[in-house]
C-alpha positions, -999 to 999 in steps of 0.1 A, spaced: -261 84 9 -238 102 33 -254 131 45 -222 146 61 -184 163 56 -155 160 71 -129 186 67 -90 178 84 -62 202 85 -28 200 74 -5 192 106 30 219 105 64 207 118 95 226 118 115 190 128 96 166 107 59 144 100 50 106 96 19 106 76 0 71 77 -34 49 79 -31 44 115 -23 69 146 -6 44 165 24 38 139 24 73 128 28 85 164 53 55 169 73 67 139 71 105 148 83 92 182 119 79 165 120 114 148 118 131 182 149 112 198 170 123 165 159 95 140 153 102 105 134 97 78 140 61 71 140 51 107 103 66 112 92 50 83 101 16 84 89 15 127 58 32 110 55 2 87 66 -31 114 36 -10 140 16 -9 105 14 -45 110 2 -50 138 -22 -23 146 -38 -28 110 -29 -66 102 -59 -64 71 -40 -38 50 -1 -49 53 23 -68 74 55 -87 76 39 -114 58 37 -91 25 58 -69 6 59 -33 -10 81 -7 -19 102 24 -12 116 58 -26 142 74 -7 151 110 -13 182 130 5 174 164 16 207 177 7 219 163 -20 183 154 -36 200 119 -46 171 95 -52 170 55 -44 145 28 -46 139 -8 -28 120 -35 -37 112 -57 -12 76 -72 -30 68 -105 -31 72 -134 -54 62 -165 -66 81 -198 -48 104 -219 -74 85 -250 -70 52 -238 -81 39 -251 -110 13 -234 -134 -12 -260 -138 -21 -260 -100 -42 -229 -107 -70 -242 -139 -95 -214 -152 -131 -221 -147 -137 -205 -179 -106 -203 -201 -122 -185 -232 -129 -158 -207 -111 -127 -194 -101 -95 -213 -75 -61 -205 -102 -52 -174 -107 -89 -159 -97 -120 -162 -113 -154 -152 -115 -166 -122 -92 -200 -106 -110 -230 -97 -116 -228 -59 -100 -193 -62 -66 -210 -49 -49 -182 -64 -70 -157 -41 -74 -173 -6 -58 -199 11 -22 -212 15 -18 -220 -22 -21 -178 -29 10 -172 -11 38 -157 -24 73 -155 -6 72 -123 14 95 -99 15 89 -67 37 113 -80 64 140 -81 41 131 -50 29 128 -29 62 163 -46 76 178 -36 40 165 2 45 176 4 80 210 -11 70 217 17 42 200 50 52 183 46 88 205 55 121 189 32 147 194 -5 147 173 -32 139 162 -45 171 151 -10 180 130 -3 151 116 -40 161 104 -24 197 72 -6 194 58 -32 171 68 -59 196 51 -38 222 18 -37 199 19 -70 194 19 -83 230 -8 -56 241 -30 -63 201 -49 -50 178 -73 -29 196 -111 -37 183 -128 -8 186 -157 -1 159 -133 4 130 -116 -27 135 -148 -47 144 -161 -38 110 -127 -45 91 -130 -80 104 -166 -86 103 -166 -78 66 -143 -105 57 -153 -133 85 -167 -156 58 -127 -162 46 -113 -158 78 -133 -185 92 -119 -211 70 -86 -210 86 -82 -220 122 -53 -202 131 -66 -168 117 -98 -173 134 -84 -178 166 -62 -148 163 -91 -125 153 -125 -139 159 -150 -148 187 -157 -184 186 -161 -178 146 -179 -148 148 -171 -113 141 -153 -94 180 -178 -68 191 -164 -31 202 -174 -22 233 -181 14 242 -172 11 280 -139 -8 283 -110 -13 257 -107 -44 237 -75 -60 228 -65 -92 211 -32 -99 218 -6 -112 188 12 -137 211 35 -161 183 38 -128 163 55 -109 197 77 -139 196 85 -137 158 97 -104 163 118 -111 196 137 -134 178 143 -114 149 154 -86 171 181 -113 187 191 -133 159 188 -102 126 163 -99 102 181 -128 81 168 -151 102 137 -145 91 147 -161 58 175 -185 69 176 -194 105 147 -204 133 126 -183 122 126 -194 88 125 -231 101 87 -223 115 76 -202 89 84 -233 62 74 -256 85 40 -238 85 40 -232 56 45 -266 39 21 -281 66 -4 -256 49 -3 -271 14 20 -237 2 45 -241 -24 70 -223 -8 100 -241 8 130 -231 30 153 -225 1 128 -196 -12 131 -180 22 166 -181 18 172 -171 -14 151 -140 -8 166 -107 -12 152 -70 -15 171 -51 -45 179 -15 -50 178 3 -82 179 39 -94 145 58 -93 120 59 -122 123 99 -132 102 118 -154 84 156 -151 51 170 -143 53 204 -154 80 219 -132 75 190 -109 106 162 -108 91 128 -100 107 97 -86 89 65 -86 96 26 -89 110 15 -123 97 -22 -134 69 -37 -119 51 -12 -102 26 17 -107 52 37 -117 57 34 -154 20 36 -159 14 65 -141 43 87 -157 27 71 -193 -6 86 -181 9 121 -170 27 122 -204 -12 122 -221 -23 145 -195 4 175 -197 -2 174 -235 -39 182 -228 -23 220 -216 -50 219 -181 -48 250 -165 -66 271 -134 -90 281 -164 -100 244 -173 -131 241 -157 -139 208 -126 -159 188 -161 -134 191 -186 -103 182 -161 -125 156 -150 -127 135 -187 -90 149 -195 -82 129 -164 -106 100 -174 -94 99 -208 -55 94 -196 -57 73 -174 -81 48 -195 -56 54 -223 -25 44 -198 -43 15 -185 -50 0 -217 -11 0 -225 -7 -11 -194 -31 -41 -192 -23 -53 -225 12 -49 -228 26 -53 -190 -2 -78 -179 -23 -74 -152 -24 -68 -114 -49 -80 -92 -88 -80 -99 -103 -50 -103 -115 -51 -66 -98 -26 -40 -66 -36 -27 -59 -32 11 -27 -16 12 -8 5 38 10 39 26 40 59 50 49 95 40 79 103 65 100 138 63 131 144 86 139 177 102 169 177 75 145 172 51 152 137 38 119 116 27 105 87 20 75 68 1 70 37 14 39 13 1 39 -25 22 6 -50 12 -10 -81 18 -28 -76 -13 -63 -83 -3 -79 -73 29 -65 -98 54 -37 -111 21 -49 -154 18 -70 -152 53 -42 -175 65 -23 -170 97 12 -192 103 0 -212 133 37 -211 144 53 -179 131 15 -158 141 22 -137 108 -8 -130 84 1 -138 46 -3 -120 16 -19 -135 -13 3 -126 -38 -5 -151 -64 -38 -130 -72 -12 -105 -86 -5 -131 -114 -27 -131 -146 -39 -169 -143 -45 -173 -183 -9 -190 -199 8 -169 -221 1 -136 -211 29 -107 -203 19 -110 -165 13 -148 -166 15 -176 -132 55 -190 -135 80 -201 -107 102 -181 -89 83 -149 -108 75 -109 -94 41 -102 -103 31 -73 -114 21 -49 -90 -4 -16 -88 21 1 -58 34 35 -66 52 56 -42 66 89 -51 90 116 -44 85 151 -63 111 171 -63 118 211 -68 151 227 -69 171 195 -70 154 185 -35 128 159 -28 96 181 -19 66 158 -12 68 124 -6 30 109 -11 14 76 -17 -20 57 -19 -35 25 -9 -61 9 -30 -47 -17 -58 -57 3 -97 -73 31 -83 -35 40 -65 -17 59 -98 -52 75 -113 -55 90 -76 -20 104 -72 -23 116 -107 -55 144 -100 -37 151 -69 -4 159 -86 -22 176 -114 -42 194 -86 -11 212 -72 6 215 -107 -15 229 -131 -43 244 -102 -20 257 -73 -40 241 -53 -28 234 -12 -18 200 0 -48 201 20 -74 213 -8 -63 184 -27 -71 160 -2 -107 173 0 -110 174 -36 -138 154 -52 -113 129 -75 -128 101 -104 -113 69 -107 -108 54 -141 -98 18 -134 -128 -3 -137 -147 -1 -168 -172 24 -155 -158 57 -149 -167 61 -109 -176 101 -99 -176 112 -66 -207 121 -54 -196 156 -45 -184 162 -77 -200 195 -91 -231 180 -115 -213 188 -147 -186 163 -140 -201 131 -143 -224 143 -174 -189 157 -190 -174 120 -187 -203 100 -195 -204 115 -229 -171 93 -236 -175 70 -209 -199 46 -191 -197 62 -156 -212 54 -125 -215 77 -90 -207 66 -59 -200 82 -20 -163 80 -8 -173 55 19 -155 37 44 -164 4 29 -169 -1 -2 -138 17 -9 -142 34 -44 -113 56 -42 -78 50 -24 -62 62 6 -31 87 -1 -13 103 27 17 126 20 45 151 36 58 179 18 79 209 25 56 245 34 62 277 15 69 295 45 90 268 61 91 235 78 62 212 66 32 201 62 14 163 61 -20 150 51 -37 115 57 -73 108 42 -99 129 55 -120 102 56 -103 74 70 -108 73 110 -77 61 116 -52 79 93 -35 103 114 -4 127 106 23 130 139 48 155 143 83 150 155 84 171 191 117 187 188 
């Protein structure tokens, strides 16, 4: 039981905040805002450092997706850049150990888990054609400068200090299986130690090279040149069904934003295969349960419960599933410009460390998409070539006024939408601060017990349980029973404020300097 409490304040700009999961990108993206950058620009350097200082949550060998919102105009646009399934796969690679098993909270597991770890859970990954296609239409700097810090990371590495040593060590088992991996991250098969006296770094060599190239040659080559050539080459080597022709037949696609209303609240989110749908079905059934600053902590509680288990059956059932219901390892941006532009940005591997493979080659860890499929045949969300899966990302832009407001997001596969909901509700129908509702004790309703935070007041989990099963856990480090959301938003008395997860030791919010 944790016997401690961590409280962080919001961080005020007058010219503009990156909030994220790491320090390092955040201060790298802050950095682009300082030297007259905007929104976009910080955002997508926050994501390429993202993937190198924090290669278990995202990376250029995943995918994700972005909101952008104009601070004068409020115009709204989306990008999807997620992954998807190669054209050559074929269905029947993936058997169910069980196939009468499985129902709208889990699904049976693949024989040898091939659609979880390894080369054959890759999908084709598409943040790089995503970040080159943001740059291209809203960001001010050019490629191969938003390439720069990243490349700079990547030739120092990932730092190991105890956070890191602990992110690795927990998953050593998987990434012990793959020699490339290993060598990139482990000790002669064993977990790196932290040292307390002298900094430990473990450099990303191939990676450094990857993203030299791509600075030289674009970001299409990536997908269609040398670049590709390795990554196929490694990839076919690997036993992956992905071939050169999936790389180049890759492209992100804008659409219009997802819009619907909170109370007074405009929200923009991704439409199709996202979080997003879900979450605005779920604060649909939540508005019509009238919550006000009257309601009391137990009743929001199992009004929240109640919605969100109502959504996610619709959801489940009718849109298929995404992922397991373990935590997904997923990296979140916030980013505000001094002109007040913002953007949402959510980039995965899926789970911690994606398939535990590294391209021996390319240096890039790989997502395991394929664990976004439902494995069972005939389902809405069902394994199929050249597919998206379904995914649980969900970055949104709230807008006031006609102008976008608060840009937030979450890491954490299911438990994403249920957590941005109570925090939305929070400000909405509470008045609570951007920084009260970070500290504020949240549920989360996507597993079939209803899970409490510990600091809860007592009524809470005995409110719930008389509906649900619920069980009450600590917001720890690891397991992570809740997910991490970090957000920027403009401040009542001007300027703007940003908040990363209080208890996240890395998640940092930087302000631009000038």
């Amino acid at each position: 039981m944790q016997t401690f409490s961590i409280r962080r304040p919001a961080v005020r700009s007058q010219h503009g905040l990156v909030a994220a999961q790491n320090r390092h990108a955040a201060e790298a993206g802050a950095a682009v805002l300082s030297r007259g950058g905007n929104a976009m620009d910080a955002a997508i350097v926050t994501a390429l450092v993202l993937s190198i200082v924090e290669p278990w949550l995202s990376g250029v060998g995943g995918g994700g997706f972005l909101v952008h919102a104009d601070g004068k105009t409020g115009a709204l646009d989306t990008l999807d850049f997620n992954v998807r399934a190669p054209r050559g796969l074929d269905p029947a690679d993936y058997p169910l150990t069980d196939a009468g098993s499985g129902n709208w909270f889990a699904w049976p597991a693949v024989v040898g888990d091939r659609n979880v770890a390894g080369y054959s859970a890759i999908c084709v990954p598409g943040a790089i054609a995503g970040f080159a296609a943001a740059l291209e239409r809203y960001g001010t700097i050019s490629w191969s400068e938003a390439l720069q810090p990243a490349i700079e990371h990547a030739e120092r590495g990932l730092e190991i200090d105890w956070y890191a040593a602990l992110c690795i060590a927990v998953e050593v088992a998987g990434l012990s299986r793959d020699p490339a991996i290993s060598s990139l991250l482990l000790d002669n098969s064993q977990p790196p130690k932290a040292s307390a006296d002298t900094r430990r770094f473990k450099p990303m060599t191939a990676k450094a090279e990857l993203l030299k190239r791509l600075a030289k040659a674009g970001a299409r080559d990536f997908y269609e040149g040398e670049a590709a050539r390795l990554i196929a080459g490694d990839l076919e080597a690997g036993g992956s069904a992905i071939r050169a022709d999936d790389l180049a037949n890759y492209q992100a696609v804008w659409s219009p934003a997802l819009t619907g209303r909170y109370r007074d609240l405009d929200i923009a989110a991704i439409p199709g295969l996202s979080g997003g749908p879900t979450f605005f079905d779920a604060a649909r059934r939540l508005e019509a349960r009238g919550l006000g600053q009257d309601t009391s902590q137990a009743d929001a509680a199992l009004a929240y419960a109640t919605a969100i288990r109502e959504a996610y059956a619709v959801r489940l059932n009718s849109l298929g599933h995404a992922a397991t219901p373990q935590a997904g390892c997923t990296s979140h941006v916030s980013a505000v410009d001094r002109d007040g532009n913002m953007v949402s940005l959510t980039n995965t591997l899926l789970s911690r460390f994606g398939a535990r493979v590294a391209l021996p080659q390319a240096g890039i860890i790989m997502n395991n998409g394929m664990m976004w499929f439902d494995p069972r045949p005939g389902q809405p969300n069902s394994i199929a070539a050249g597919a998206k899966p379904l995914a649980n990302m969900c970055p949104l832009v709230l807008s006031r006024h006609g102008k976008p407001w608060l840009a937030i997001g979450a890491a954490g596969g299911r438990t994403i939408f249920p957590t941005l909901l109570q925090m939305i509700s929070g400000i909405a129908d509470y008045g609570l601060s951007l920084e009260d509702v970070f500290h504020r004790p949240r549920i989360d309703a996507s597993t079939p017990r209803i899970k409490v935070d510990a600091r809860a007041e007592p009524d809470v989990a005995a409110r719930i349980a008389g509906a649900f099963p619920v069980e009450i856990v600590e917001d720890t480090l690891y397991p992570v029973n809740f997910s991490v959301p970090s957000a920027v938003m403009w401040a009542e008395d001007g300027g703007f404020l940003g908040m990363a997860h209080p208890t996240s030791p890395w998640a940092a919010v930087a302000a631009a300097s000038a």
